[in-house]
C-alpha positions as a LaTeX table, in Angstrom:
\begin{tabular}{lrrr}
\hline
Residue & $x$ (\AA) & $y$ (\AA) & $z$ (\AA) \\
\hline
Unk1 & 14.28 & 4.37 & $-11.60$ \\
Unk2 & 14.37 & 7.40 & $-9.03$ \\
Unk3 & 17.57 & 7.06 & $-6.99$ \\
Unk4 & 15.61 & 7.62 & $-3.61$ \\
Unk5 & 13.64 & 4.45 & $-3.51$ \\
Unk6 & 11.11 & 6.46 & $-0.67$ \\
Unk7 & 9.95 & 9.51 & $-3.35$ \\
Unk8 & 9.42 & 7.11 & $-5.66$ \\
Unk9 & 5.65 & 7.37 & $-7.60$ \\
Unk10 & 3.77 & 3.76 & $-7.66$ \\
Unk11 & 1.12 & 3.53 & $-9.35$ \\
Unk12 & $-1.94$ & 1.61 & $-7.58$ \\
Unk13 & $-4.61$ & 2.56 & $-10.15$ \\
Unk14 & $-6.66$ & 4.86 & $-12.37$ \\
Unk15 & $-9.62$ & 7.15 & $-12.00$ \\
Unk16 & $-12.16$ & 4.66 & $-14.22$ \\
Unk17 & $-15.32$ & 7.10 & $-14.15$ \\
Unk18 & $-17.69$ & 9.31 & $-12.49$ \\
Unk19 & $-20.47$ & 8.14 & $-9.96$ \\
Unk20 & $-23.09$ & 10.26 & $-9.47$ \\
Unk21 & $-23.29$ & 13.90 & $-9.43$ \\
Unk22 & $-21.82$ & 14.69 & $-5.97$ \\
Unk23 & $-18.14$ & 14.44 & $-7.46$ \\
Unk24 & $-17.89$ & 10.82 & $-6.21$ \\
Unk25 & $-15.32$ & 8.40 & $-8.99$ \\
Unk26 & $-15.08$ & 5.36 & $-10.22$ \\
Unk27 & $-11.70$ & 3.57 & $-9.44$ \\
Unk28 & $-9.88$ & 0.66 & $-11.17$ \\
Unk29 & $-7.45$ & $-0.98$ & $-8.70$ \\
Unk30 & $-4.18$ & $-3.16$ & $-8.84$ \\
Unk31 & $-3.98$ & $-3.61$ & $-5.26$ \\
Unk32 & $-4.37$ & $-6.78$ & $-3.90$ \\
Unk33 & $-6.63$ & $-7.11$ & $-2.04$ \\
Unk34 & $-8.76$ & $-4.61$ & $-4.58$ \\
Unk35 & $-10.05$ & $-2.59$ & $-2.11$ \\
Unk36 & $-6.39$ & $-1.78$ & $-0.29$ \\
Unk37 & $-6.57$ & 1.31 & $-2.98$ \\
Unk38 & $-9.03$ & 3.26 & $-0.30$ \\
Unk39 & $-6.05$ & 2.60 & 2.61 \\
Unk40 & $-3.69$ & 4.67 & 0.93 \\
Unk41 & $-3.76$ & 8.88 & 1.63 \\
Unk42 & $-2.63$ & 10.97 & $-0.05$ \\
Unk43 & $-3.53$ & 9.78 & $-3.58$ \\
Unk44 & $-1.08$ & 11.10 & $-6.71$ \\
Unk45 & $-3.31$ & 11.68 & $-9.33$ \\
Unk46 & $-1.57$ & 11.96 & $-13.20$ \\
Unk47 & 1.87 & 14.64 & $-12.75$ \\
Unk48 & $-0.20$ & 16.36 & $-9.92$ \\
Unk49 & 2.58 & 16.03 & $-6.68$ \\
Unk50 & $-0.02$ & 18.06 & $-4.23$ \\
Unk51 & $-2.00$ & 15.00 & $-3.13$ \\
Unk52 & $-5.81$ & 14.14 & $-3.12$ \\
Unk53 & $-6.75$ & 12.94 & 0.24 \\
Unk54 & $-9.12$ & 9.76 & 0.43 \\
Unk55 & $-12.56$ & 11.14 & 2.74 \\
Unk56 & $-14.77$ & 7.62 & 1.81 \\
Unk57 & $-14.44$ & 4.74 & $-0.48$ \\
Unk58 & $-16.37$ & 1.81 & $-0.46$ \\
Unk59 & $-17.18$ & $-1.47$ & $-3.17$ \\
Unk60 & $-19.47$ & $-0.98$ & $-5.11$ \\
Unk61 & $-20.61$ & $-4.06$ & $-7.23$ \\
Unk62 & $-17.38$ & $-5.54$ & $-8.84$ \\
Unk63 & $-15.60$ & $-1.93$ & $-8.53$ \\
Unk64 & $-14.66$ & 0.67 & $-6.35$ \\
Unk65 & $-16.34$ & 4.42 & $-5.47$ \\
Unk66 & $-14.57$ & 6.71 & $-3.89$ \\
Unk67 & $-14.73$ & 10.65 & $-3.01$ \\
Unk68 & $-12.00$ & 12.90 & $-2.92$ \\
Unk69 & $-11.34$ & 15.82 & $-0.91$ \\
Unk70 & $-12.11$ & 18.94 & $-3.00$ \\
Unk71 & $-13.62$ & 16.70 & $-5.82$ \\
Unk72 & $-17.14$ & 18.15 & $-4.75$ \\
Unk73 & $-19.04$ & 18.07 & $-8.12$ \\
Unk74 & $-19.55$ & 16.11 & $-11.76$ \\
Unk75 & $-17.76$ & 18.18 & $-13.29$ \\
Unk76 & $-14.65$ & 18.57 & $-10.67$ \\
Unk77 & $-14.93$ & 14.46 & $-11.23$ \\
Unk78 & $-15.01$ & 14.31 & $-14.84$ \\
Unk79 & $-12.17$ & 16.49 & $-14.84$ \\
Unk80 & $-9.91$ & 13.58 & $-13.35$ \\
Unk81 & $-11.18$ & 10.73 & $-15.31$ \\
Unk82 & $-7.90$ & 8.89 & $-17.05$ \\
Unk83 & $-5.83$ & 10.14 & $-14.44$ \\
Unk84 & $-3.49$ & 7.16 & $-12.82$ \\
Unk85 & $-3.36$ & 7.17 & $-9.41$ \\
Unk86 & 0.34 & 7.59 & $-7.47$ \\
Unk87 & 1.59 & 6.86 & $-3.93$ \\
Unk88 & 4.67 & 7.59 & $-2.37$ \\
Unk89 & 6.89 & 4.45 & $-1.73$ \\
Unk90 & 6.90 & 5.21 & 1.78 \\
Unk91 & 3.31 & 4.57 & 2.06 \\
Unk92 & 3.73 & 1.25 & 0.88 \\
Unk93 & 4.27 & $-1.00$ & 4.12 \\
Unk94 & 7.35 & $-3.30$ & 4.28 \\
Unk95 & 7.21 & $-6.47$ & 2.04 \\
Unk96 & 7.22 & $-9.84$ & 3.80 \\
Unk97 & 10.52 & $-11.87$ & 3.58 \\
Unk98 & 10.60 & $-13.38$ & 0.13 \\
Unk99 & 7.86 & $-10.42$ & $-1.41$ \\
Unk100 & 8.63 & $-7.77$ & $-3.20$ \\
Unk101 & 7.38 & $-4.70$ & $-4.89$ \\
Unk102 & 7.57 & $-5.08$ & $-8.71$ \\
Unk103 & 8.52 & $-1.53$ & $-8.53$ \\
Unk104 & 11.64 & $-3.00$ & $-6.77$ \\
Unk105 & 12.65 & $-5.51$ & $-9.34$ \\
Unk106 & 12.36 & $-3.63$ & $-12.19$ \\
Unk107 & 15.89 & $-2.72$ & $-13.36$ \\
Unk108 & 17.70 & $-5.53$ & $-11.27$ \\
Unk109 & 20.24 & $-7.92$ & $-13.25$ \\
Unk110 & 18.86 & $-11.57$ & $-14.31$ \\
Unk111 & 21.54 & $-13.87$ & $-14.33$ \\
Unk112 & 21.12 & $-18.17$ & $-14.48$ \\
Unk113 & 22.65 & $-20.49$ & $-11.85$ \\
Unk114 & 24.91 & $-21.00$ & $-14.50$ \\
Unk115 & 26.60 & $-17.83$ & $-14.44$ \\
Unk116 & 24.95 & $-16.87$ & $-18.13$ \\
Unk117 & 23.88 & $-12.96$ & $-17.90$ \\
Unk118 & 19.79 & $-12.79$ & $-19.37$ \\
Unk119 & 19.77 & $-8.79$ & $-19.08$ \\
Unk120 & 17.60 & $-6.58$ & $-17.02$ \\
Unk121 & 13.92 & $-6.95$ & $-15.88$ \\
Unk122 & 12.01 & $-3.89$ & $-17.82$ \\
Unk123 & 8.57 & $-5.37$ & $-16.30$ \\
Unk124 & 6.22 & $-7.28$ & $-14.87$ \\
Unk125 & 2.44 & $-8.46$ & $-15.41$ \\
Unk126 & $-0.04$ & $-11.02$ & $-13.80$ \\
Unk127 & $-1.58$ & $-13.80$ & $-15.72$ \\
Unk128 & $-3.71$ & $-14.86$ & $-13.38$ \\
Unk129 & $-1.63$ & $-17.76$ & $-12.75$ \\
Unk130 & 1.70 & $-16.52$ & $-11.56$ \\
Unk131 & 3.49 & $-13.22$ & $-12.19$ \\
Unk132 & 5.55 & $-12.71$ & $-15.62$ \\
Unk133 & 9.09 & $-11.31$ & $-15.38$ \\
Unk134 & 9.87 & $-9.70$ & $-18.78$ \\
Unk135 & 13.64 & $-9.61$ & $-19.46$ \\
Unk136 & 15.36 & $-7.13$ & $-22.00$ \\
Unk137 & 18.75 & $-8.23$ & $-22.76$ \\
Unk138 & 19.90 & $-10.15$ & $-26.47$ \\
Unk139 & 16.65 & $-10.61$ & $-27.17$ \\
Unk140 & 13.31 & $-10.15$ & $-24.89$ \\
Unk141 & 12.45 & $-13.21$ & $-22.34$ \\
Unk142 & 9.46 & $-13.86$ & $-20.60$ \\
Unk143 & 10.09 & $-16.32$ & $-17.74$ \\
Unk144 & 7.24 & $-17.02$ & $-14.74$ \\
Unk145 & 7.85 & $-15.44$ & $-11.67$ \\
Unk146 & 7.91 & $-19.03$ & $-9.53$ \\
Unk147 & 9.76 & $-18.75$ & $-6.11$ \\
Unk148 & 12.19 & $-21.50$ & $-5.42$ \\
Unk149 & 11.48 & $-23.24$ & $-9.41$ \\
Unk150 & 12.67 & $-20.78$ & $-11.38$ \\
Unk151 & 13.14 & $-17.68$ & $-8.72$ \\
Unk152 & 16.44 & $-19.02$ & $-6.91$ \\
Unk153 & 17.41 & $-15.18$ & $-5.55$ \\
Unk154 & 16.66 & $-11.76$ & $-5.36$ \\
Unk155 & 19.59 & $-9.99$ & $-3.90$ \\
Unk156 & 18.47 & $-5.86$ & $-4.00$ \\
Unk157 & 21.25 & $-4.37$ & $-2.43$ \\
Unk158 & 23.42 & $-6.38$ & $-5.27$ \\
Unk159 & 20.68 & $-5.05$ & $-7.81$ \\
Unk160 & 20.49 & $-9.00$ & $-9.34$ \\
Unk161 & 17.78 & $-12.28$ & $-9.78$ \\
Unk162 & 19.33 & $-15.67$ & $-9.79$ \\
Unk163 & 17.28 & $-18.09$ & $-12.01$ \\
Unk164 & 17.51 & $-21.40$ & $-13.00$ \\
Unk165 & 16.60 & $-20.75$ & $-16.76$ \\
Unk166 & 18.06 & $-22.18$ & $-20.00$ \\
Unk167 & 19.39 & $-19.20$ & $-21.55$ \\
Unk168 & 18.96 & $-20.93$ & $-24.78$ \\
Unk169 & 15.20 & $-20.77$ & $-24.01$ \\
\hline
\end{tabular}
């Protein structure tokens, strides 16, 4: 993890495809709501730091379109296809009291009400149902990110999660 939380790179999404022949693309979101990809300018695209800057976006059927300044053609589109797409941290607005950015909680120590060290959060990922936390420590966990049932803590400045997990589990 970057030691200066603000210049970290998050990644919000991917260039999917092209749409039409004007140099308009195809994007696959994770923001949530989907479509809080098109608030975000400057966009990061792959190891490119000089920023693409957002000029329209709109839904189109169960995706996204958007055009990008000095994306003017097909071919200037198909060029960026596969590319993920960055922002700065500072971009991101503050999280609500008891949110947080996965980006944030990747790294921190997990340790159980009991005192029992679990290891270090590597990742995250969405089921649908609630959010995944996936441990690396002894052995990988997977425990459900559930505020106030399992989630007890998050303490950043300490870097560490309090959960109430059987560490035999």
């Amino acid at each position: 993890m970057d030691s200066d939380p603000d210049s970290t790179r998050i990644v919000v999404g991917r260039i999917a495809g092209v749409y039409g022949v004007r140099g308009w693309l195809k994007v696959a979101s994770e923001t949530d709501p989907r479509d809080g990809i098109l608030s975000y300018s400057p966009w990061l695209l792959g190891t490119d730091a000089r920023g693409w800057t957002v000029q329209e976006g709109r839904r189109h059927g169960k995706g996204l379109v958007v055009r990008l300044g000095g994306c003017e053609d097909r071919d200037q589109a198909a060029a960026l296809v596969g590319q993920e797409i960055a922002v700065r941290r500072e971009q991101l607005p503050p999280p609500a009291p008891d949110e947080f950015y996965w980006i944030d909680l990747e790294g921190l120590s997990v340790v159980t009400t009991e005192g029992t060290d679990l290891g270090v959060i590597d990742r995250l990922f969405s089921t649908g149902v609630n959010d995944v936390i996936v441990i690396r420590g002894d052995r990988e966990r997977l425990l459900p990110f559930v505020w106030g049932d399992v989630v007890k803590d998050v303490d950043l400045e300490q870097a560490r999660m309090l959960v109430d997990w059987d560490a035999s589990f």
